[in-house]
ROFI-207706 format. One record per residue: residue in three letters; z, y, x of N, C-alpha, C, O in turn. Coordinates in steps of 0.001 Angstrom, whole numbers. Layout:
  type     n_c3     n_c2     n_c1    ca_c3    ca_c2    ca_c1     c_c3     c_c2     c_c1     o_c3     o_c2     o_c1
   ALA        Z        Y        X        Z        Y        X        Z        Y        X        Z        Y        X
...
//
This chain:
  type     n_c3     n_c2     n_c1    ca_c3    ca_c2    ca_c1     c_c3     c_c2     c_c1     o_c3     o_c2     o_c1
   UNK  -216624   140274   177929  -217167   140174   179281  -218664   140437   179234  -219396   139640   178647
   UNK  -219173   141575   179855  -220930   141845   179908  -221316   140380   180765  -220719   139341   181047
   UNK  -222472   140870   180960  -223367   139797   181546  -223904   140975   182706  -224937   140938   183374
   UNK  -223086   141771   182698  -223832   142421   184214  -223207   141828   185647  -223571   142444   186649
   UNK  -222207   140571   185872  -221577   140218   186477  -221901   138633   186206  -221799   138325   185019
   UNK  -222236   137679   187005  -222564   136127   186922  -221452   135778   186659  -220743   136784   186683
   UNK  -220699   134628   186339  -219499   133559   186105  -219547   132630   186979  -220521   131901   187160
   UNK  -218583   132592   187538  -218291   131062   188930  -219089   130126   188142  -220227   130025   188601
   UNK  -218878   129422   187129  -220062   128230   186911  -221229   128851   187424  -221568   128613   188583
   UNK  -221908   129644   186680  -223002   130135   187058  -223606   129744   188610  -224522   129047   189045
   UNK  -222291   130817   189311  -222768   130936   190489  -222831   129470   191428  -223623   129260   192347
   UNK  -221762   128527   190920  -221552   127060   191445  -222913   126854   191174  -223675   126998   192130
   UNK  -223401   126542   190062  -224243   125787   189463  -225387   126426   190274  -225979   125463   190762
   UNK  -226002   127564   190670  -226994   128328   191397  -226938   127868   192868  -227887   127891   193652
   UNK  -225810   127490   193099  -225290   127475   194652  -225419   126104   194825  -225443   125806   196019
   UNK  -225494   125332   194204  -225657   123811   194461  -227561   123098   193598  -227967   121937   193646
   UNK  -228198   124187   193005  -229149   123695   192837  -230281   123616   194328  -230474   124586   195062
   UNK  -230839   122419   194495  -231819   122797   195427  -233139   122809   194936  -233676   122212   194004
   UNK  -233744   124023   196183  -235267   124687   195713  -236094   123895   195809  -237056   123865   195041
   UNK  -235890   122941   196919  -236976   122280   197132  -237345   120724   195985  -238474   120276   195786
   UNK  -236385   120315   195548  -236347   119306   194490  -236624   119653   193072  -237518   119275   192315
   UNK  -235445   120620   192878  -235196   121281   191626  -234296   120774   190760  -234312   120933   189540
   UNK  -232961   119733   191839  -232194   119146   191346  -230602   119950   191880  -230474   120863   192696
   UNK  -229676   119329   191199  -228638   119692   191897  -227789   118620   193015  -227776   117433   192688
   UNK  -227372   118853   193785  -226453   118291   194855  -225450   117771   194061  -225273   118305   192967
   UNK  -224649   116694   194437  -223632   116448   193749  -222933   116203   192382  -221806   116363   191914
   UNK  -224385   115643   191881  -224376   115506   190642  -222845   115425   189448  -222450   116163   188546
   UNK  -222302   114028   190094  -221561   113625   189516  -220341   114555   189767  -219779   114840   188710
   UNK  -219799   115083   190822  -218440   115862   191145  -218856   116832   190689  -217825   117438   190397
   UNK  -220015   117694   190288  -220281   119120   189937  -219945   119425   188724  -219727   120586   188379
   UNK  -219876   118521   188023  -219085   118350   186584  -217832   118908   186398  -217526   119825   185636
   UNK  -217247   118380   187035  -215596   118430   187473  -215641   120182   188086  -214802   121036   187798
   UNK  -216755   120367   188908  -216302   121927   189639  -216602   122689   188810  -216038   123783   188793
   UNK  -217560   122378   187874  -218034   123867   186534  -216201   123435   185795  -215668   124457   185363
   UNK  -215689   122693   185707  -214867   123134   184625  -213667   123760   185431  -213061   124657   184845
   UNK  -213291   123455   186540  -212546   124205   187384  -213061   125887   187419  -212509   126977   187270
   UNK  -214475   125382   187712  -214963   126955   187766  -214175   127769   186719  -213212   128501   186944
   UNK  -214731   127520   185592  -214671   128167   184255  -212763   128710   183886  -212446   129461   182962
   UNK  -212131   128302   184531  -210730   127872   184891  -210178   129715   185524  -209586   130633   184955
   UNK  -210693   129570   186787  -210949   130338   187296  -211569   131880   186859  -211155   133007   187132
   UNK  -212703   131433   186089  -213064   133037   185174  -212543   133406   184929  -212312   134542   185343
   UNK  -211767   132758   183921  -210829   133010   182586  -210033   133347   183087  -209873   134453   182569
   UNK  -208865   133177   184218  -207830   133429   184877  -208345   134798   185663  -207418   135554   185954
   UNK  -209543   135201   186019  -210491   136461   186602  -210257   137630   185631  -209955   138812   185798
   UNK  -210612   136553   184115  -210561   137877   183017  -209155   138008   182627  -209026   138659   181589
   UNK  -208200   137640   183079  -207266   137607   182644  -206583   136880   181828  -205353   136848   181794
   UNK  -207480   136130   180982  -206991   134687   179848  -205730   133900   179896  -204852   133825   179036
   UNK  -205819   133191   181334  -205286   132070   181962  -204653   132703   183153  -205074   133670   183788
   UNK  -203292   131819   183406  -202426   132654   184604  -202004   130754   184971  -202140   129785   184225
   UNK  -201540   130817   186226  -201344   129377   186349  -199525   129870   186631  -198817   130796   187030
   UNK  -199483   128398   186052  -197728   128371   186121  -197378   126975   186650  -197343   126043   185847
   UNK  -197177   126818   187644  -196890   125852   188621  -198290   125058   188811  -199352   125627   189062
   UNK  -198114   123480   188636  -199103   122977   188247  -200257   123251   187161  -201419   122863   187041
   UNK  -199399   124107   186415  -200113   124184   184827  -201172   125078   184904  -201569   125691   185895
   UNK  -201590   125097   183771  -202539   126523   183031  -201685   126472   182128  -201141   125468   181668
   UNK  -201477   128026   181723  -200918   129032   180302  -201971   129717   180351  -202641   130052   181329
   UNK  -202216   130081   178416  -203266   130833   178442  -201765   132195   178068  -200636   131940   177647
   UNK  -202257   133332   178364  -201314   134456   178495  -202201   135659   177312  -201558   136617   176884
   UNK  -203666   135460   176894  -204368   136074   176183  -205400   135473   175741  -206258   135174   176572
   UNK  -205599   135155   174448  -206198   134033   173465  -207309   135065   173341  -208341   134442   173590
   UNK  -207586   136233   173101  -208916   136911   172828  -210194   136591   173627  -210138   136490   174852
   UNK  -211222   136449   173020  -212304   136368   173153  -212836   136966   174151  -212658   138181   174061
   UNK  -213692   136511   175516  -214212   136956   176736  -215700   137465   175940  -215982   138580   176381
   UNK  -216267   137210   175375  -217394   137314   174588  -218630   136398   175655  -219842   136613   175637
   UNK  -218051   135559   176368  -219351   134163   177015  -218733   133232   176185  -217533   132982   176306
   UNK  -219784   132438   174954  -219223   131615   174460  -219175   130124   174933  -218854   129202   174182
   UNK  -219470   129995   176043  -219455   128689   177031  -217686   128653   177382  -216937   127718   177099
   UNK  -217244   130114   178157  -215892   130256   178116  -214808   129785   177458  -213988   128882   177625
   UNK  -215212   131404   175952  -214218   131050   175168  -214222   129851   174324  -213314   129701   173506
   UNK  -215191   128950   174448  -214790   127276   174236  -213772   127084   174447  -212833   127210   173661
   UNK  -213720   126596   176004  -212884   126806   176869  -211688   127245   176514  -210639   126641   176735
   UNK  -211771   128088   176068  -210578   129398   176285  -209485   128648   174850  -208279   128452   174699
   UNK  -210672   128429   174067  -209922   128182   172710  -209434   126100   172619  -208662   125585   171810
   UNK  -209960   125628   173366  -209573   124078   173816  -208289   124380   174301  -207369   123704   173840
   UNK  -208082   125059   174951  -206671   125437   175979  -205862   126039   174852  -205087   125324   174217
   UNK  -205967   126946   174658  -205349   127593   173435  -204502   126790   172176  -203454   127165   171650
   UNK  -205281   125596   171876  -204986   124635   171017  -204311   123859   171604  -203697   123174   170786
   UNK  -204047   123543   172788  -202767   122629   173232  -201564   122997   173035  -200782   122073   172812
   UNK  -201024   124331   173042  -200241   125042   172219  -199074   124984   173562  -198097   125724   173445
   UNK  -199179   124121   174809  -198411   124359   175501  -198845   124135   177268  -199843   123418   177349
   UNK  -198410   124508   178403  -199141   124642   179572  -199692   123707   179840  -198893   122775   179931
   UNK  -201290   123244   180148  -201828   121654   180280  -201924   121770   182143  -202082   122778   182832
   UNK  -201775   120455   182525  -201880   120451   184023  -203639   120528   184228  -204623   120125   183608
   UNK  -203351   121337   185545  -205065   121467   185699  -205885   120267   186378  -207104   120339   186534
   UNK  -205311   119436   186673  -205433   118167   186885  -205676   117346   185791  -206722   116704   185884
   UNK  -204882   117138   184570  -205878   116610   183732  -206729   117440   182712  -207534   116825   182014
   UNK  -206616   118650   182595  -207858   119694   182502  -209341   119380   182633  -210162   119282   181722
   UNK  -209563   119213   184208  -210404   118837   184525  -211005   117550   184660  -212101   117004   184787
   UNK  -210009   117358   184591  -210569   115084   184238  -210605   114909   183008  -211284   113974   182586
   UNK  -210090   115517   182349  -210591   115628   180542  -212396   115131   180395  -213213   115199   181313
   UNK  -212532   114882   179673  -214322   114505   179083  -215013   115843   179325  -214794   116973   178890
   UNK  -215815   115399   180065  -217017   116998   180842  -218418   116243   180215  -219224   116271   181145
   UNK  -218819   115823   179466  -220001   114768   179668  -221052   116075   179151  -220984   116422   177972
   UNK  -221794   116610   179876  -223143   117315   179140  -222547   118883   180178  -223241   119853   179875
   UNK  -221639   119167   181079  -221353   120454   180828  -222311   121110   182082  -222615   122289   182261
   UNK  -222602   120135   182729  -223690   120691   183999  -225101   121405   183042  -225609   122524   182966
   UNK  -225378   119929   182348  -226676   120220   181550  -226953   121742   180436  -227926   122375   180027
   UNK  -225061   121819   180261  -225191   122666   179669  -225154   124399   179966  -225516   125323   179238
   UNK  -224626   124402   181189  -224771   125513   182274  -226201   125576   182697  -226517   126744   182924
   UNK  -227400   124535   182926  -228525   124773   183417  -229193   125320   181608  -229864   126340   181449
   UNK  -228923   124671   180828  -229555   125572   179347  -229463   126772   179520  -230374   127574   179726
   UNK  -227960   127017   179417  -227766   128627   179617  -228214   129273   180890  -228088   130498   180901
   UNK  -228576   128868   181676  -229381   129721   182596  -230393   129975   182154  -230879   131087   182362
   UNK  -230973   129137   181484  -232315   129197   181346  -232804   130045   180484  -233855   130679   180579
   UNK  -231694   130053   179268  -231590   130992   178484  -231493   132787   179138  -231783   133838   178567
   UNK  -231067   132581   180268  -230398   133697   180755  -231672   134588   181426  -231765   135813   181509
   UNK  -232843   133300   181982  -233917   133645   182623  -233732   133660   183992  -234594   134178   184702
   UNK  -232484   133044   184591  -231959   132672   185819  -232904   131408   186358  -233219   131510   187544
   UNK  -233354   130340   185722  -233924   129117   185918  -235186   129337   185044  -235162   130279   184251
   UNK  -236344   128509   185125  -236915   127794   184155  -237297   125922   184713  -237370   125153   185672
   UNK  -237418   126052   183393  -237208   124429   183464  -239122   123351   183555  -240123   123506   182855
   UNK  -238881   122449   184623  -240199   122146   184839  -239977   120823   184506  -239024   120223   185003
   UNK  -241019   120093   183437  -241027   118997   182886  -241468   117923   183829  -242501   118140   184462
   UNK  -240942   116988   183983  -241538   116075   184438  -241967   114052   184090  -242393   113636   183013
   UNK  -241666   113110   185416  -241623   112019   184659  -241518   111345   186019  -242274   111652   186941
   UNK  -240778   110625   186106  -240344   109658   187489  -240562   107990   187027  -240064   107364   186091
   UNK  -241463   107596   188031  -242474   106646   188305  -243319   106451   187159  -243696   105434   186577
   UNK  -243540   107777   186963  -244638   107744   185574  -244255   106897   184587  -244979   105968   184227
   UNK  -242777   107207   183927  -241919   106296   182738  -241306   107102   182750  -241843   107903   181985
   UNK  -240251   107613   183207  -239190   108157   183227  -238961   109572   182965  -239026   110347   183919
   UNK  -238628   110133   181477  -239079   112155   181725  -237588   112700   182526  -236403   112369   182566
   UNK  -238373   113606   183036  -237231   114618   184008  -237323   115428   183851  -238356   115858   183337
   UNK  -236452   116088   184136  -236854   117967   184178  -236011   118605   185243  -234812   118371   185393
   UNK  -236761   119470   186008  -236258   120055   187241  -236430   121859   186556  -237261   122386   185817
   UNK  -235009   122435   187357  -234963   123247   187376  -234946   124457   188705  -234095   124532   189592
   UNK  -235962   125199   188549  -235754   125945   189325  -235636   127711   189301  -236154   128298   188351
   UNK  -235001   128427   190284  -234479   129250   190527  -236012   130782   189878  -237152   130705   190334
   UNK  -235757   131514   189225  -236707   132202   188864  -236541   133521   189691  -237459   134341   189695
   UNK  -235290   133757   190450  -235461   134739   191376  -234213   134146   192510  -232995   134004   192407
   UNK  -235411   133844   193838  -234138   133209   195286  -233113   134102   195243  -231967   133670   195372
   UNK  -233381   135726   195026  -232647   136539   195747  -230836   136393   194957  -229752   136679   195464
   UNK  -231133   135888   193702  -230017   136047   193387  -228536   135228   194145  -227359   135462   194419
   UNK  -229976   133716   194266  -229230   132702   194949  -228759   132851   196709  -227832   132447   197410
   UNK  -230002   133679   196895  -229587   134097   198576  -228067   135088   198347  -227195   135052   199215
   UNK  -227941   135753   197365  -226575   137061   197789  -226035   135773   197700  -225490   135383   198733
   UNK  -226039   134949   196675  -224401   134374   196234  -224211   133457   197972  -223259   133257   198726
   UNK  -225788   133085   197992  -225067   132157   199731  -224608   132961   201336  -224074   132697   202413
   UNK  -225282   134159   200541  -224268   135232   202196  -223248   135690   202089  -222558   135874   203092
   UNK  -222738   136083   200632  -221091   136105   200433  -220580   134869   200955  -219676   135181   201730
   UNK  -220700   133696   200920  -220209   132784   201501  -220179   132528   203013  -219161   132194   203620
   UNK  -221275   132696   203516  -222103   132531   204886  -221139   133984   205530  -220742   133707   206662
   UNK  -220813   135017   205207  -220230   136128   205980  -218741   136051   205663  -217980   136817   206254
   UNK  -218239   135112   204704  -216583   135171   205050  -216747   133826   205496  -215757   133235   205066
   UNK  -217510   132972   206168  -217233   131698   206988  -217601   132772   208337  -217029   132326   209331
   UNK  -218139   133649   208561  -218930   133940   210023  -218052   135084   210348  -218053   135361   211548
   UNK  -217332   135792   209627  -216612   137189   209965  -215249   136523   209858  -214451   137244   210457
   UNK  -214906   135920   209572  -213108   135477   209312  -212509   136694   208607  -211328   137037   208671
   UNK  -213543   137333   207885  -212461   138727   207209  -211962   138043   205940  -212846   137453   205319
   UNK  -210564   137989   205351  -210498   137209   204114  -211354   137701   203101  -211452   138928   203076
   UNK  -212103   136963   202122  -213263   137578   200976  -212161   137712   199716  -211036   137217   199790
   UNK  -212427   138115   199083  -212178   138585   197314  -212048   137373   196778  -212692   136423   197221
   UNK  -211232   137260   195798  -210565   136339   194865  -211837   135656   194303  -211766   134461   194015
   UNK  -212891   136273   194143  -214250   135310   193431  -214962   134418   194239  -215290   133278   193910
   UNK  -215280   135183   195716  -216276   134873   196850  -214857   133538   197216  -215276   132388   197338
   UNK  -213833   133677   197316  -212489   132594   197976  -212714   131850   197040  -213416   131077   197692
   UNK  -212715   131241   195638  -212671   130350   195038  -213718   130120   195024  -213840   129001   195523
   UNK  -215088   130691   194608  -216356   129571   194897  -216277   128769   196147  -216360   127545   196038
   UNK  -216099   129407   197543  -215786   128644   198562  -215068   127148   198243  -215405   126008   198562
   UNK  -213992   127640   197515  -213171   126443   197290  -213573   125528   196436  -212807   124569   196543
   UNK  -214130   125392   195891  -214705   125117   194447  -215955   124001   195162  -216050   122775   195110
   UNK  -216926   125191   195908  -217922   124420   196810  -217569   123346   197598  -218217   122300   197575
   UNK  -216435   123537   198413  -215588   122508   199269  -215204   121441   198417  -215108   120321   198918
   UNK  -214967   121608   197205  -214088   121010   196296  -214910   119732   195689  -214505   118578   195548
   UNK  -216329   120351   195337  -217667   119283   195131  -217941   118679   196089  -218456   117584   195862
   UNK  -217782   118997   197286  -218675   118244   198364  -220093   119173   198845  -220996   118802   199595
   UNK  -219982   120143   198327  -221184   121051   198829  -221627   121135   200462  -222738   121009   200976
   UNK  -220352   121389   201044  -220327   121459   202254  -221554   120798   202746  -222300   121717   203084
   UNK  -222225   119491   202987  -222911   119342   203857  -224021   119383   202908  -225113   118911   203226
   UNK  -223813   119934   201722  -225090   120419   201586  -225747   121734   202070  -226802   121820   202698
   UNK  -224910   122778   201656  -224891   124579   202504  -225225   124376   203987  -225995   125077   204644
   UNK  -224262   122899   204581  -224383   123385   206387  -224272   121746   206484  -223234   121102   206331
   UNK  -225407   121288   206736  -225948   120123   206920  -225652   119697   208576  -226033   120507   209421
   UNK  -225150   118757   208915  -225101   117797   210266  -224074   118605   211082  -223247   119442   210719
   UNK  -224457   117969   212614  -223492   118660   213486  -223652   119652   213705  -222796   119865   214563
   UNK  -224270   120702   213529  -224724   122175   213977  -223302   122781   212221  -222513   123720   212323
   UNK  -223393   122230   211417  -222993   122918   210288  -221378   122653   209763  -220789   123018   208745
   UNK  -220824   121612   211287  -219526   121444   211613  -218244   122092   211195  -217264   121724   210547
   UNK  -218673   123389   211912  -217622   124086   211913  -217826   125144   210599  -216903   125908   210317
   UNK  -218990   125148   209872  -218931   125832   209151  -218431   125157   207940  -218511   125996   207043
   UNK  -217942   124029   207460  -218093   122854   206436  -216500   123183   206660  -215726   123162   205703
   UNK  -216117   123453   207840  -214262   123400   208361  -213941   124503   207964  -212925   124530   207269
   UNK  -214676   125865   208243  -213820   126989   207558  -214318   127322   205942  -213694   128016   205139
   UNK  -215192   126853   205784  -215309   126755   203896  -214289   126337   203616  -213671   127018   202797
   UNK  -213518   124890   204188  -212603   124257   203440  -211590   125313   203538  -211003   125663   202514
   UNK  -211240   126036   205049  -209564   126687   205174  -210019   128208   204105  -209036   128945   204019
   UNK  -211057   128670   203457  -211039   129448   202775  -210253   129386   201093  -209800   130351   200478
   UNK  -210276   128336   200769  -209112   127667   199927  -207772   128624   200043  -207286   128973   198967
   UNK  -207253   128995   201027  -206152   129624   201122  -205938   130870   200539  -204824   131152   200098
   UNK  -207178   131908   200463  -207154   133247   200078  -207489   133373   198761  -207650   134540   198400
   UNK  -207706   132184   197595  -207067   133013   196327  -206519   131618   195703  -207266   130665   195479
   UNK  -204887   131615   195410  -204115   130616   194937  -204692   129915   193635  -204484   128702   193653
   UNK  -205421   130410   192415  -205568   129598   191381  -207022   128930   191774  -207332   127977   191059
   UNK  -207999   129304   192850  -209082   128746   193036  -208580   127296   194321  -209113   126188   194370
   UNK  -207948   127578   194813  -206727   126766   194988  -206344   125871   194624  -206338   124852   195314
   UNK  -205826   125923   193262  -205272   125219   192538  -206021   124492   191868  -205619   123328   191859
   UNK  -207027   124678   191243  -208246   124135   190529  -208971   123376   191839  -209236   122202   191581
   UNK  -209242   123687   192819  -210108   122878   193717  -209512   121675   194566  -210156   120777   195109
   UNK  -207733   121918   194556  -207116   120546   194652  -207458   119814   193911  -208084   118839   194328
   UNK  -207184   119968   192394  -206674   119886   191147  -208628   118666   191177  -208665   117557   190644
   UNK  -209603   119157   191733  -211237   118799   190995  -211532   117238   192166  -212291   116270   192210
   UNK  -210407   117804   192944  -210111   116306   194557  -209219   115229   193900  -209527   114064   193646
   UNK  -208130   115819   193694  -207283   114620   192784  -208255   114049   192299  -208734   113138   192974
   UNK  -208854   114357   191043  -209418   114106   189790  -210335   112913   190486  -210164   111781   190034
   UNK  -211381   113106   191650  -211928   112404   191825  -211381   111303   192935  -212025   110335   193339
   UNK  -210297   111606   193255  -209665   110713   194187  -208246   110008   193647  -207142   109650   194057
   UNK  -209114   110069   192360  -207891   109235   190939  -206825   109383   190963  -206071   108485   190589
   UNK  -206458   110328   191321  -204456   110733   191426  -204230   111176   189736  -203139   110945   189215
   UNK  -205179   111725   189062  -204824   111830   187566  -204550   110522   187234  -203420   110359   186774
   UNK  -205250   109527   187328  -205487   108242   186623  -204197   107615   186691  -203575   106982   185838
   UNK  -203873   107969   188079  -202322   107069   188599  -201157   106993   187664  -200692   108128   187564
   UNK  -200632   106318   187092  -198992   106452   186477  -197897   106349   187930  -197754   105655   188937
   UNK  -197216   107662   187182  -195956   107362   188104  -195099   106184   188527  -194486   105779   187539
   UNK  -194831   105513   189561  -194342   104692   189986  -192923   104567   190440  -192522   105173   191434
   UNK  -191972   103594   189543  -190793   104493   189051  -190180   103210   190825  -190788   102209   191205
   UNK  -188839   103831   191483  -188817   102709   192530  -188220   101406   191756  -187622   101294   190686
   UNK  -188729   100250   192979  -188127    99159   192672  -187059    99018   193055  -186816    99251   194239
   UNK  -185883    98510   192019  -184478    97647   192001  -183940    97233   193326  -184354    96303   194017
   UNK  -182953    98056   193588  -182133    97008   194722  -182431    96015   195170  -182583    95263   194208
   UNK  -182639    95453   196130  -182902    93935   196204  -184074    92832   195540  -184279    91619   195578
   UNK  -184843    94336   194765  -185850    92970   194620  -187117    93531   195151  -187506    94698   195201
   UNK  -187605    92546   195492  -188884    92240   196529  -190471    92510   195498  -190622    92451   194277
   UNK  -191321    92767   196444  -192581    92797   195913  -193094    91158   195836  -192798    90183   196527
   UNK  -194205    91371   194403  -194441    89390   194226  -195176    89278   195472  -195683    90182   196136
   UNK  -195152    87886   195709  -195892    87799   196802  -197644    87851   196790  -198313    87451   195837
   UNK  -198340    88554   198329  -199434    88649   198058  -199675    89987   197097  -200784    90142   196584
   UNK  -198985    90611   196947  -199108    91735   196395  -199658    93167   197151  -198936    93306   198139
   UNK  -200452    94069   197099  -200971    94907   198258  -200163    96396   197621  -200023    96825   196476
   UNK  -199715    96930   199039  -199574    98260   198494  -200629    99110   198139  -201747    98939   198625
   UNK  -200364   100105   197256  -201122   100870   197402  -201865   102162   198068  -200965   102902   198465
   UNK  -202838   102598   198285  -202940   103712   199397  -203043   104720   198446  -203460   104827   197293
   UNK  -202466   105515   199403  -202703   107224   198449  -203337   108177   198532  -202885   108923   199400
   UNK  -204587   108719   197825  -205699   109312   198445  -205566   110531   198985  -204937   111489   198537
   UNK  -206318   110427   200173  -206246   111760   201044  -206188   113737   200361  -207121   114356   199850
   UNK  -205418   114002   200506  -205536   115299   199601  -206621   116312   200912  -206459   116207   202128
   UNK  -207563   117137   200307  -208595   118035   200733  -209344   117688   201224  -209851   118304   202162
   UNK  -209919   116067   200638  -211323   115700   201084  -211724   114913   199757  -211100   113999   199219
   UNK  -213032   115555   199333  -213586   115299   197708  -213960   113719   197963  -214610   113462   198977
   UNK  -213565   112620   197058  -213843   111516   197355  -215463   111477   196865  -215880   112333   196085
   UNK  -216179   110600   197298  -217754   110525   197194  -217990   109486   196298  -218181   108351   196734
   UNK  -218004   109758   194906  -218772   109009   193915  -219647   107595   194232  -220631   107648   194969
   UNK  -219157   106185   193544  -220482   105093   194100  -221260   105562   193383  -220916   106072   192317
   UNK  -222764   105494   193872  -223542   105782   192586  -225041   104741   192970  -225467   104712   194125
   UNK  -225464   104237   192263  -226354   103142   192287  -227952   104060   192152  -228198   105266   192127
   UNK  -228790   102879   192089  -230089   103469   192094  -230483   104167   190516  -231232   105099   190221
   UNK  -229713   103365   189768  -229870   103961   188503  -229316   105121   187963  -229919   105856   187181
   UNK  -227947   105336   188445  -227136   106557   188446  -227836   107559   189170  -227740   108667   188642
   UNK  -228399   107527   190041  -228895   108150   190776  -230257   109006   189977  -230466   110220   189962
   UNK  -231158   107767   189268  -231833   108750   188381  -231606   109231   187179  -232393   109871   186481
   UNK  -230329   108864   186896  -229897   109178   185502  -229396   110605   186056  -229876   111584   185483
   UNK  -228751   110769   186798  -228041   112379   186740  -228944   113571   187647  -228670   114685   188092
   UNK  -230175   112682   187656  -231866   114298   187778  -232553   113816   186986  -233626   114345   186696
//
């Protein structure tokens, strides 16, 4: 795979940094969408084909992005179709941080040192050319505004974006309503971005975590004082608690 073409992480990760901070949106769920992303490439380059719930990898060769074929070769070693649901809830710990390296490497970002309440070092990253980040947000912005269906790449970042919670970041308040509504119905026009951007909602709306719940016995009753359980809403990204400390731990 050249590098004359960005990678959905990439472009996630570009698409959710903001200029004015030099942080990203959505810290904690963006984790979860780079590995969906990456899901998605691979299935772009041909690697990965989805088979029901699953991923099959269908071609073990080397994409030549070695962030990927990580990726490519983790999957590979399961030796049989893994659900993309626990795929992506699998251990991500470092993979945001590690998409902003490789930008940086790339000369997409550079990285600005800092220190929060004069203790704390930070580092903000920012964008070393808008324009790249402006195309990737009018491919989006013109299949929410034209209703023409977009291309299998431009449809899954959509989904992907929806999938993090981007939405009210791209189209903030009531003016950005209806645009937050057809990001989400863009989900429909390419099935494995689809599948991965359910697949990144579960994950955070703990449906991986769940064990199957086999029914109860004829005649016997729940103990008492016992609560059912609720079942989380499918196509709305659940919103992370995150405290004051979490909060500066993940900028």
């Amino acid at each position: 795979m050249g590098r004359s073409r960005r990678t959905l992480p990439e472009e996630l990760l570009l698409l959710a940094l903001d200029p004015a901070t030099g942080t990203t949106a959505q810290p904690q769920s963006l984790d979860l969408g780079l590995a969906g992303a990456q899901l998605v490439e691979l299935a772009l380059a041909g690697r990965i084909a989805p088979d029901g719930d699953r991923i099959a990898v269908v071609a073990p060769r080397p994409t030549g992005d070695p962030t990927l074929d990580c990726a490519l070769e983790l999957l590979r070693r399961r030796g049989a179709p893994v659900r993309a649901v626990h795929w992506i809830g699998g251990p991500r710990l470092g993979l945001r941080q590690t998409y902003l390296s490789h930008l940086e490497r790339c000369g997409m970002v550079h990285a600005v040192a800092g220190q929060m309440c004069g203790v704390l070092p930070t580092t903000r990253y920012q964008a070393t050319d808008t324009a790249i980040s402006r195309e990737i947000r009018a491919r989006l912005d013109s299949a929410i505004r034209t209703g023409v269906p977009p291309d299998p790449r431009t449809a899954a970042l959509a989904a992907l974006a929806h999938a993090v919670g981007l939405g009210k970041h791209l189209y903030p308040g009531n003016e950005g309503r209806s645009s937050r509504s057809r990001l989400r119905d863009l989900i429909r026009h390419d099935p494995m971005g689809g599948l991965v951007a359910h697949a990144v909602m579960d994950v955070q709306n703990g449906v991986a975590a769940q064990p199957r719940r086999s029914p109860a016995p004829a005649g016997r009753q729940a103990a008492p004082g016992a609560r059912p359980v609720a079942e989380p809403a499918r196509g709305v990204p659940a919103q992370p608690r995150r405290g004051p400390m979490a909060r500066a731990a993940a900028h």
